[in-house]
VEXPAFI-489398 format. One record per residue (C-alpha): x, y negated, z; residue number from 1. Coordinates in nm, 2 decimals, padded with zeros to 4 digits. Example, Ala and Ser with C-alpha at 12.3 -4.5 7.8 and 13.67 -1.06 7.14 Angstrom:
# VEXPAFI-489398
+--------+--------+--------+-----+
!   east !  north !     up !  nr !
+--------+--------+--------+-----+
!  01.23 !  00.45 !  00.78 !   1 !
!  01.37 !  00.11 !  00.71 !   2 !
+--------+--------+--------+-----+
This chain:
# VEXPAFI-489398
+--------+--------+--------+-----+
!   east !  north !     up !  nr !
+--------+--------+--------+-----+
!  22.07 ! -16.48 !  16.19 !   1 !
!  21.99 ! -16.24 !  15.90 !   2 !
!  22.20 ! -15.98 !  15.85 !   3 !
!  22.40 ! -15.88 !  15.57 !   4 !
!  22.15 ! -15.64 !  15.46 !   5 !
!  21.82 ! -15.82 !  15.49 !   6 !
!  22.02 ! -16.08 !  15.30 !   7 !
!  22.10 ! -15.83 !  15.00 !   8 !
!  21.74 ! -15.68 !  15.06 !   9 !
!  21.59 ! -16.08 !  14.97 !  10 !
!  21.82 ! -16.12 !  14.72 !  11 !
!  21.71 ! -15.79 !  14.57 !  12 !
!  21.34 ! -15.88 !  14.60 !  13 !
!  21.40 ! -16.26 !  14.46 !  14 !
!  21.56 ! -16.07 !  14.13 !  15 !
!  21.30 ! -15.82 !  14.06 !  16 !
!  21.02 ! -16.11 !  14.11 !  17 !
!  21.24 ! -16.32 !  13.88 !  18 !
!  21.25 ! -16.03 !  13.61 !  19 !
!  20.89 ! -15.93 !  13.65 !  20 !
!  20.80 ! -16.28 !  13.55 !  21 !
!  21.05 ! -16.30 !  13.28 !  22 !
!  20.88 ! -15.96 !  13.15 !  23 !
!  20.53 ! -16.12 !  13.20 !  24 !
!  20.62 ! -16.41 !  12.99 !  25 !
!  20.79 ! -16.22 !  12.71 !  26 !
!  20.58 ! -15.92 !  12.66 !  27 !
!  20.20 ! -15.95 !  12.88 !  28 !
!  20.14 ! -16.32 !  12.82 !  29 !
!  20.18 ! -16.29 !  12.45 !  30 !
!  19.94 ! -15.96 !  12.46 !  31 !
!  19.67 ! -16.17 !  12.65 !  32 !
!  19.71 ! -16.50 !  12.43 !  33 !
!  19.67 ! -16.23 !  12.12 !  34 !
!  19.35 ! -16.08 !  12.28 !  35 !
!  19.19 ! -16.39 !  12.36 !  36 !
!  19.26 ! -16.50 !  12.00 !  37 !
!  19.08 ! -16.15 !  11.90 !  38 !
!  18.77 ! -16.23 !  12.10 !  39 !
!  18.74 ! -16.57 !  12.03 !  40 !
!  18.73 ! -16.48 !  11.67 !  41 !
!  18.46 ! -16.21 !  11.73 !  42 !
!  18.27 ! -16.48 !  11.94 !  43 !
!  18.27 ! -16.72 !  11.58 !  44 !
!  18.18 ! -16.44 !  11.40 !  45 !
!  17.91 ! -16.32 !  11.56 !  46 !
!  17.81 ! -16.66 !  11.65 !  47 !
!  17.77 ! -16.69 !  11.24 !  48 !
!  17.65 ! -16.39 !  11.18 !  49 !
!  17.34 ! -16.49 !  11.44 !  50 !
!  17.32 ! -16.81 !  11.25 !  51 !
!  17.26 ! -16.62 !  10.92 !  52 !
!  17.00 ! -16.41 !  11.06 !  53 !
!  16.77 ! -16.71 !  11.17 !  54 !
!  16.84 ! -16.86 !  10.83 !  55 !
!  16.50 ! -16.66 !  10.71 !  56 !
!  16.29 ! -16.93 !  10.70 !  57 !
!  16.25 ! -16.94 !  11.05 !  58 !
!  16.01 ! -16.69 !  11.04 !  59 !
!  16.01 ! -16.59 !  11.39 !  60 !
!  15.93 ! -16.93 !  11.49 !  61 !
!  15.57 ! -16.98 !  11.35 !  62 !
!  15.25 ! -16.82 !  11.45 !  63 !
!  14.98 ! -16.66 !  11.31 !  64 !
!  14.70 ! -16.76 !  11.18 !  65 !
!  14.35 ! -16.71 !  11.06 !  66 !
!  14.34 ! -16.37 !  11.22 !  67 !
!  14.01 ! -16.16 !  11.25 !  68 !
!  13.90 ! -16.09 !  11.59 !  69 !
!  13.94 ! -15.67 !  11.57 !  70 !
!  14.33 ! -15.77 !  11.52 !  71 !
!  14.31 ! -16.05 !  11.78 !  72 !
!  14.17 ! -15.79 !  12.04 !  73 !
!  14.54 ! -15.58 !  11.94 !  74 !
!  14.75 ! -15.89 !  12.04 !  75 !
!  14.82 ! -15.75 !  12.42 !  76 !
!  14.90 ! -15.43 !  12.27 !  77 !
!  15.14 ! -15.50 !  12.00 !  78 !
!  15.34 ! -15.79 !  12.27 !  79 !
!  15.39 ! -15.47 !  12.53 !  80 !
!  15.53 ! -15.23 !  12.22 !  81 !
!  15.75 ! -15.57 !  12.11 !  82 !
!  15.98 ! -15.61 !  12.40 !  83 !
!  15.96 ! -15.22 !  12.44 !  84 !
!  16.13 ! -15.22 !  12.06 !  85 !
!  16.33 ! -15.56 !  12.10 !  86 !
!  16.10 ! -15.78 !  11.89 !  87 !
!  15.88 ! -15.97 !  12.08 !  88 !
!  16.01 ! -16.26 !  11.88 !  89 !
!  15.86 ! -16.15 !  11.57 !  90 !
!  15.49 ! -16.06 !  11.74 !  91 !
!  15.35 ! -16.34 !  11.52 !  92 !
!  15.48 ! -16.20 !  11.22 !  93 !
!  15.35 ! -15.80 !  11.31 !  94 !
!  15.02 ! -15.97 !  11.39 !  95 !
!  15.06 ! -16.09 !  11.00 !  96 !
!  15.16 ! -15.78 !  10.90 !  97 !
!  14.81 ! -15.59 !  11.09 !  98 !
!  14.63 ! -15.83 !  10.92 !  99 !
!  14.74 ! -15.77 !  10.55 ! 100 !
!  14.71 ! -15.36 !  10.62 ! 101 !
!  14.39 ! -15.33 !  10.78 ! 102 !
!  14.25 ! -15.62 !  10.92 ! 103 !
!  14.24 ! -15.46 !  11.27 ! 104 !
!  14.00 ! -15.23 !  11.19 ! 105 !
!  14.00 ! -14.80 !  11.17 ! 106 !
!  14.22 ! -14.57 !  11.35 ! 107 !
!  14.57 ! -14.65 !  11.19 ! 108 !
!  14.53 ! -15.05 !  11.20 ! 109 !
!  14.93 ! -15.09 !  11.10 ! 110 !
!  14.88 ! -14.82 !  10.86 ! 111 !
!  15.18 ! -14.63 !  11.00 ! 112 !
!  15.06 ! -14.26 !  10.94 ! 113 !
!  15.27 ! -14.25 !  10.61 ! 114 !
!  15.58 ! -14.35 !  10.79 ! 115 !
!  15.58 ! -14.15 !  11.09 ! 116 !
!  15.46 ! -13.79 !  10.88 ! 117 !
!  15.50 ! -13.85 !  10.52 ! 118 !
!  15.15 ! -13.86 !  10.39 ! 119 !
!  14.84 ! -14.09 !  10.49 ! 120 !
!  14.60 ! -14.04 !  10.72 ! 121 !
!  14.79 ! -13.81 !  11.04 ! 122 !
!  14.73 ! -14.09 !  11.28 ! 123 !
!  14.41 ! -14.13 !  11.45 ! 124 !
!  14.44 ! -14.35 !  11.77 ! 125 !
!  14.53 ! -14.72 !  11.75 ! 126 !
!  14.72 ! -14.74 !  11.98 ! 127 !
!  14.94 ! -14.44 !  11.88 ! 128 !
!  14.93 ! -14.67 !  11.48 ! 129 !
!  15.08 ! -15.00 !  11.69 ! 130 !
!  15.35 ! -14.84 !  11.88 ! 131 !
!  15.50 ! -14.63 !  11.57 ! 132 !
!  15.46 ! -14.96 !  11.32 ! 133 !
!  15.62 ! -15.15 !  11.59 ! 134 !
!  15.89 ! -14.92 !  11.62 ! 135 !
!  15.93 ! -14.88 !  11.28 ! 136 !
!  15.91 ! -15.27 !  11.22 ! 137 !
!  16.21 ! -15.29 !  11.44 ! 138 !
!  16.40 ! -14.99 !  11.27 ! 139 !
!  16.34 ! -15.18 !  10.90 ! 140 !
!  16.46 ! -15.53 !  11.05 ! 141 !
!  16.75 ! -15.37 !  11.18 ! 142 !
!  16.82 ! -15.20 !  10.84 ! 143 !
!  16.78 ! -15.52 !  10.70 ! 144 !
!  17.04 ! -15.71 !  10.88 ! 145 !
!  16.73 ! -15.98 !  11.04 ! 146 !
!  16.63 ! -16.10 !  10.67 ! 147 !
!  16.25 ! -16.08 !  10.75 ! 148 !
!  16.11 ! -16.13 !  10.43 ! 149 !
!  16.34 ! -15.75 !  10.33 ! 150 !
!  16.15 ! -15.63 !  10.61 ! 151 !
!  15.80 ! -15.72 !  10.51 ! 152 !
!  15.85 ! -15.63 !  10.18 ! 153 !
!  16.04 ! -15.25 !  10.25 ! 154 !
!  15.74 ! -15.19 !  10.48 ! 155 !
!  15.51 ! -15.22 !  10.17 ! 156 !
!  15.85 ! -15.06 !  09.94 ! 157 !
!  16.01 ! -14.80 !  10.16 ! 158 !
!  16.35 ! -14.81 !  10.32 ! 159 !
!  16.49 ! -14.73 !  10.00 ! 160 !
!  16.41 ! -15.15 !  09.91 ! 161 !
!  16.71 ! -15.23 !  10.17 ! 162 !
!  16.95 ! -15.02 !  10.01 ! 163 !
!  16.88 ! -15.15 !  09.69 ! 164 !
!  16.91 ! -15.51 !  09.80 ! 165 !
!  17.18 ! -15.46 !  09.93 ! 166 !
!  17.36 ! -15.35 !  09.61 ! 167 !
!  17.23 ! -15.66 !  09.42 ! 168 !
!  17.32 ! -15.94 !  09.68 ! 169 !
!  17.22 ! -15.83 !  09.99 ! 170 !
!  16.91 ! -16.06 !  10.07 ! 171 !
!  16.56 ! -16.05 !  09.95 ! 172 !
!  16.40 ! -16.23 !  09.65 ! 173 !
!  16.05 ! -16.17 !  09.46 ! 174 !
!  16.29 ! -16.08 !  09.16 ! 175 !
!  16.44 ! -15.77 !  09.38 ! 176 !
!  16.10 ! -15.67 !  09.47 ! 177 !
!  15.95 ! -15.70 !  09.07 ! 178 !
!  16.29 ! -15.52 !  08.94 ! 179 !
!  16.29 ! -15.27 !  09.20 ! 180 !
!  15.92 ! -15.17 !  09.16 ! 181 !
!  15.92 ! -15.13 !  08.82 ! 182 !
!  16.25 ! -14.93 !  08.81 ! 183 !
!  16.04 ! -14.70 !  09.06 ! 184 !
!  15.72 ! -14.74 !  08.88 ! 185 !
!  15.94 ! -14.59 !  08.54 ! 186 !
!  16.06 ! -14.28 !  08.73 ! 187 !
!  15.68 ! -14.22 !  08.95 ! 188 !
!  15.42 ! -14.32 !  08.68 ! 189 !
!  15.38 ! -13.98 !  08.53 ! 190 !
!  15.24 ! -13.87 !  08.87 ! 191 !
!  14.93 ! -14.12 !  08.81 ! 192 !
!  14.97 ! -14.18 !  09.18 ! 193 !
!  15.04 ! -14.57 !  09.11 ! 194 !
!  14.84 ! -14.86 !  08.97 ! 195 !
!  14.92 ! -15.24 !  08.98 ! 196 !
!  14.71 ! -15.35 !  09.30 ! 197 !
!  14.75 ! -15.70 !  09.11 ! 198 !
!  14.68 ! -15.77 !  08.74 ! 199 !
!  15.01 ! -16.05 !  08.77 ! 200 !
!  15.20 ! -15.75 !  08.84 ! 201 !
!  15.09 ! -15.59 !  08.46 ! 202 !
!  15.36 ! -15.80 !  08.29 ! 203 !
!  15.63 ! -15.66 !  08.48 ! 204 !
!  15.54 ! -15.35 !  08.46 ! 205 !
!  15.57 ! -15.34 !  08.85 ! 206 !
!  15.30 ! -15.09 !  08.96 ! 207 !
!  15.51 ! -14.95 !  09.26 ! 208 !
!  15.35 ! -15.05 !  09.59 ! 209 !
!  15.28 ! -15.49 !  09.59 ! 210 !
!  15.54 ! -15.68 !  09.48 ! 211 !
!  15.36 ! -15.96 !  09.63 ! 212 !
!  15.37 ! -15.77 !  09.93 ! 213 !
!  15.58 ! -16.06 !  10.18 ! 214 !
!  15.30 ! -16.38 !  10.01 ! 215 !
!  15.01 ! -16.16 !  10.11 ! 216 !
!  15.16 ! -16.13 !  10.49 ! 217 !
!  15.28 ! -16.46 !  10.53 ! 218 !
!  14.92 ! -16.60 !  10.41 ! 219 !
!  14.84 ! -16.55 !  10.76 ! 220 !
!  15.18 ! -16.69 !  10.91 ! 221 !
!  15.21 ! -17.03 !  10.96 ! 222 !
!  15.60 ! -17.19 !  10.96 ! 223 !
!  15.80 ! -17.45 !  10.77 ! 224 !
!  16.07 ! -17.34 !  10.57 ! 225 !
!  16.43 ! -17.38 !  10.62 ! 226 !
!  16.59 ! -17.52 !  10.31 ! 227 !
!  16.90 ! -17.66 !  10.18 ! 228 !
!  16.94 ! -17.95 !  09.96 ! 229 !
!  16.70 ! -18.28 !  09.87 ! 230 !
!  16.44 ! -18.12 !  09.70 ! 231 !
!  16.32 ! -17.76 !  09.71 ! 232 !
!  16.07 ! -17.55 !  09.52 ! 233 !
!  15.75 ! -17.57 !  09.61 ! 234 !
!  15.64 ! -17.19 !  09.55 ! 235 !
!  15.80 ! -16.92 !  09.51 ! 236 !
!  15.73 ! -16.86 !  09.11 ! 237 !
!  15.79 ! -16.83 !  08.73 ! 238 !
!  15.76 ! -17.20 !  08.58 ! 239 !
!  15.51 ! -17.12 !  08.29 ! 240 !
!  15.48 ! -17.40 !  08.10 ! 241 !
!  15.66 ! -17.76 !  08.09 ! 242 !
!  15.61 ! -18.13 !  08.12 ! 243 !
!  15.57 ! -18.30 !  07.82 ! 244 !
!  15.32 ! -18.35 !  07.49 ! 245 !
!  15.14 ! -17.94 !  07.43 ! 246 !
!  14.81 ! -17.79 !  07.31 ! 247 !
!  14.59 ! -17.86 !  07.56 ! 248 !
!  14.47 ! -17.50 !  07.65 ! 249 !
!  14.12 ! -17.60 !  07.63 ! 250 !
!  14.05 ! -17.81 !  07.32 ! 251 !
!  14.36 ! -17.75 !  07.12 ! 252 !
!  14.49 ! -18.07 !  07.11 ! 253 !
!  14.79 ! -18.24 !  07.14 ! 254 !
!  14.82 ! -18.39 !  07.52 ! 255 !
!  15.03 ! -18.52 !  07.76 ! 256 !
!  15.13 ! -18.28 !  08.04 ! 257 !
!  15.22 ! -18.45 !  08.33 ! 258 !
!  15.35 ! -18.20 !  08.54 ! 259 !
!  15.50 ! -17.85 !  08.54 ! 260 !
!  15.32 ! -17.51 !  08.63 ! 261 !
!  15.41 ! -17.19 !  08.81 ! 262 !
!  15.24 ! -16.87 !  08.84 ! 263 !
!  15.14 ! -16.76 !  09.15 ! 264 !
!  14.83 ! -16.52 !  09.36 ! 265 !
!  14.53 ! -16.63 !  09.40 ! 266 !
!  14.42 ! -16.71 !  09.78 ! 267 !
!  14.77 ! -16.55 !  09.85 ! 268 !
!  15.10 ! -16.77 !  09.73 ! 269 !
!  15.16 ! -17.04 !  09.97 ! 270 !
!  15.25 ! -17.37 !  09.87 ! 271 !
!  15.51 ! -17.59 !  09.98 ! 272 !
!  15.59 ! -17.98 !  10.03 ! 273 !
!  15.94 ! -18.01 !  09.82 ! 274 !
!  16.07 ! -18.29 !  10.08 ! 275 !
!  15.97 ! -18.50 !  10.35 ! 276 !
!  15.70 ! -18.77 !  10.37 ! 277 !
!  15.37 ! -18.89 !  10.41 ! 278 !
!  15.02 ! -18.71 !  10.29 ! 279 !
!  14.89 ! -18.96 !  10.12 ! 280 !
!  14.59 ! -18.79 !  09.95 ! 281 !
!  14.42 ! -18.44 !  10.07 ! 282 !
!  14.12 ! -18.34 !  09.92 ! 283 !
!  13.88 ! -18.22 !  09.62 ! 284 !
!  13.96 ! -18.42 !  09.30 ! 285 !
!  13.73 ! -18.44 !  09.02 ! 286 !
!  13.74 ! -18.72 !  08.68 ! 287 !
!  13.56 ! -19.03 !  08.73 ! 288 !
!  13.37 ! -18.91 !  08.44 ! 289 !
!  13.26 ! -18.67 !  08.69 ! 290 !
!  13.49 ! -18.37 !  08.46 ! 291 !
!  13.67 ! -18.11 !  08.64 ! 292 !
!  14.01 ! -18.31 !  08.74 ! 293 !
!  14.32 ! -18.14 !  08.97 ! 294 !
!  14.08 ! -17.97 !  09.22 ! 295 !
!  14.21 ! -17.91 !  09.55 ! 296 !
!  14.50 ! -18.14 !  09.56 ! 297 !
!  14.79 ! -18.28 !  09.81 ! 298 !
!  15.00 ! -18.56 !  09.75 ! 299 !
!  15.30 ! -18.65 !  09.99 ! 300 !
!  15.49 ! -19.00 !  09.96 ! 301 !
!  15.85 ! -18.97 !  10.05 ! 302 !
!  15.97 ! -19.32 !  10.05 ! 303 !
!  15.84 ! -19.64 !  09.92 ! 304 !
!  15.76 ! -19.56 !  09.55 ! 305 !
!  15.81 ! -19.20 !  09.45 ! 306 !
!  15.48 ! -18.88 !  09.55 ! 307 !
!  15.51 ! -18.51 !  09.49 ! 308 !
!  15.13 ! -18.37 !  09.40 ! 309 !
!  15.02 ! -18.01 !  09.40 ! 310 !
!  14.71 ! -17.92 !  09.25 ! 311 !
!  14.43 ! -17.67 !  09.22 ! 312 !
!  14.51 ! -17.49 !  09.50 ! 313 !
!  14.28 ! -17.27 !  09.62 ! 314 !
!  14.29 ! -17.44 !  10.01 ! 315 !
!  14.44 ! -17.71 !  10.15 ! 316 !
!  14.67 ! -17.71 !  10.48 ! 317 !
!  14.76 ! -18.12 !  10.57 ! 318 !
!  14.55 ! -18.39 !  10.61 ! 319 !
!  14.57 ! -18.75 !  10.53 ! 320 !
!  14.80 ! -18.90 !  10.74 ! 321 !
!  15.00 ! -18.62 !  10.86 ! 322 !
!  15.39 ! -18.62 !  10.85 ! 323 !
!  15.54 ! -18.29 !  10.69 ! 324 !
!  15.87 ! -18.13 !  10.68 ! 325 !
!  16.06 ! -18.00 !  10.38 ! 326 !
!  15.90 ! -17.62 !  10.32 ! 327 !
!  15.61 ! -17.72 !  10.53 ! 328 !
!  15.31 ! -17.51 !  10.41 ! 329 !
!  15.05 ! -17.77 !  10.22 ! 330 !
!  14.82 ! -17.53 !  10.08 ! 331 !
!  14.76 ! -17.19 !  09.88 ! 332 !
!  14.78 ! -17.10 !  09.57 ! 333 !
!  14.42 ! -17.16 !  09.33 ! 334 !
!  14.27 ! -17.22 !  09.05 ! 335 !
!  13.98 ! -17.49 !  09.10 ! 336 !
!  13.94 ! -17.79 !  08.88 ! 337 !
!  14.05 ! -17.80 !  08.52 ! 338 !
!  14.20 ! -17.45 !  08.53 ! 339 !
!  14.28 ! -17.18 !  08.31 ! 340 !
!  14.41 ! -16.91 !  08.54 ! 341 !
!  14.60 ! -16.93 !  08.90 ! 342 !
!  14.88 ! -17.13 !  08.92 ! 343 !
!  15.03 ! -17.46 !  09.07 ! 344 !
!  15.06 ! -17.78 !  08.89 ! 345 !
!  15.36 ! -18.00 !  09.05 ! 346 !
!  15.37 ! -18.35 !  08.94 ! 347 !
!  15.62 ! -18.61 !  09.04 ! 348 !
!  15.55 ! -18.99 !  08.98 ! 349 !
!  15.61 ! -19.37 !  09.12 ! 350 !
!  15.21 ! -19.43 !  09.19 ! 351 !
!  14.93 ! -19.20 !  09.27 ! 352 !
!  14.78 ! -19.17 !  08.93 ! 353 !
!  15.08 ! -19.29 !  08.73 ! 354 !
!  15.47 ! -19.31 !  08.64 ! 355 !
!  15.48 ! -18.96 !  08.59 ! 356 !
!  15.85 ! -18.81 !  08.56 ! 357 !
!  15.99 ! -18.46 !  08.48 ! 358 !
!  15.98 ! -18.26 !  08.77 ! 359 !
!  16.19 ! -18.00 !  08.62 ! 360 !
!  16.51 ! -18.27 !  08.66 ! 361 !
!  16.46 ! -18.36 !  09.02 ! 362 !
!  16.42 ! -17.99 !  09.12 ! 363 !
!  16.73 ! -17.93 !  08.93 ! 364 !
!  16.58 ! -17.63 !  08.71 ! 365 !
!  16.58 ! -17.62 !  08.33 ! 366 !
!  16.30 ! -17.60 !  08.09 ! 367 !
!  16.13 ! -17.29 !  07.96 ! 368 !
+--------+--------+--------+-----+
């Protein structure tokens, strides 16, 4: 039999087990439940904030394209400095970026002397030129919170792009890049260090680096756009002039415009399908009457009776036949056939050649 005092000493141990779980289930459980809360919380957000930074496009999930071979021969190179830096993801895009600067060729292929020293010219090896634009790629899309296209474009800008950016919204647009080049353009000009590398960028007054810095890259990325809503802009530009009865800018005359236009780069802007559907035609067009007619032109079906059609583009991207995505690339920007100048003409209509309707209304964008 126990004795009276390992009966006490049970008794003793049964209490302070019974208190320690009365003190775990007043004061430790509530701490844990408020920590897991915490975490979970942090989870979501960061969960989100991931989401936001694939929301560029996609870009890190196309590939390059139409590369020479000197920057080809740099591919091995600039995939071992990428997972150095953390962006072997975006090797596509750097590959892009080569392109664009030098085409793969001279000492400082990423043109990366500026950035590492302050003034062109202080790097002579490639190799040293890949690892210091990689690193600095990184560095930038860091700064930039993932938005790619902030990235290409501060490359071309300067750091000092991301900081304005992020005063004015916090993602990147062409208008950021024209405002923000022509505010620097305005305090830089008296140097006579700067000229517009493009005559579009004359009416802006935007001479400070290329405004069209991120359409030039991306020429030689291929990807499909990821876009919210039914239908989406074909290219990223100014709507010049609007559907409906004008002067017909070469004989004066009052005629029927059947589209809309936007200004965009030659051999530079790409253009994109505005929804899903069907290319339906893909090629050259010229007037039965054997005149100068659309040029290069796409149409897409989406549905039974209703085509998108993008014209005088400088290239084409689809072929008949094909299926594309909403934001998939269908050609670049051009000016063959009947054309004044560079720019896209977007038509939508029931049939292939007729039942034209405003475009302007089922983009959801107003008139000039």
């Amino acid at each position: 039999m126990e004795t009276a005092k390992e009966i006490v000493k049970e008794v003793a141990k049964r209490k302070a087990q019974k208190v320690a779980f009365l003190v775990f289930l007043k004061y430790i459980l509530p701490i844990l439940l408020v920590c897991a809360l915490i975490f979970g919380v942090l989870f979501m957000i960061l969960a989100i904030a991931g989401s936001f930074v694939q929301q560029d496009g996609g870009l890190e999930g196309g590939e390059a394209v139409n590369l020479s071979e000197e920057v080809l021969a740099y591919r091995p190179i600039v995939e071992e400095y990428a997972t150095e830096y953390g962006v072997e993801e975006y090797v596509g895009i750097i590959l892009a970026l080569m392109m664009q600067e030098s085409g793969g060729r001279g000492d400082d292929p990423m043109q990366a002397s500026e950035s590492l020293c302050g003034s062109v010219g202080c790097i002579t090896d490639p190799e040293q030129s890949i690892e210091h634009g990689v690193k600095y790629f990184s560095q930038v899309l860091e700064r930039a919170e993932g938005d790619v296209k902030l990235t290409l474009q501060s490359y071309n800008f300067g750091g000092g792009f991301i900081d304005y950016v992020m005063d004015n919204g916090g993602s990147y647009t062409q208008e950021l890049a024209i405002d923000f080049s022509s505010m620097k353009y305005e305090e830089l000009k008296h140097t006579g260090n700067y000229s517009c590398v493009r005559p579009e960028a004359v009416q802006y007054n935007a001479c400070y680096g290329d405004i069209y810095y991120v359409d030039a890259v991306l020429r030689y990325y291929d990807y499909t756009l990821v876009i919210e809503g039914e239908f989406a802009m074909p290219v990223q530009g100014t709507m010049t002039s609007d559907y409906g009865m004008r002067s017909d800018p070469h004989t004066g005359e009052q005629d029927m415009h059947t589209g809309i236009d936007f200004g965009c780069i030659n051999h530079v802007t790409p253009i994109y399908a505005t929804h899903p559907g069907k290319i339906v035609y893909s090629q050259f067009h010229v007037n039965n009457n054997g005149t100068p007619g659309y040029g290069n032109l796409v149409m897409v079906q989406h549905g039974e009776q209703f085509i998108t059609a993008y014209a005088h583009m400088s290239s084409l991207n689809v072929d008949v036949g094909e299926t594309v995505d909403q934001g998939q690339k269908v050609g670049v920007c051009g000016s063959t056939g009947s054309s004044t100048g560079p720019h896209l003409h977007f038509e939508t209509k029931t049939g292939l050649w007729d039942g034209h309707q405003n475009p302007a209304e089922v983009l959801g964008i107003g008139d000039l």
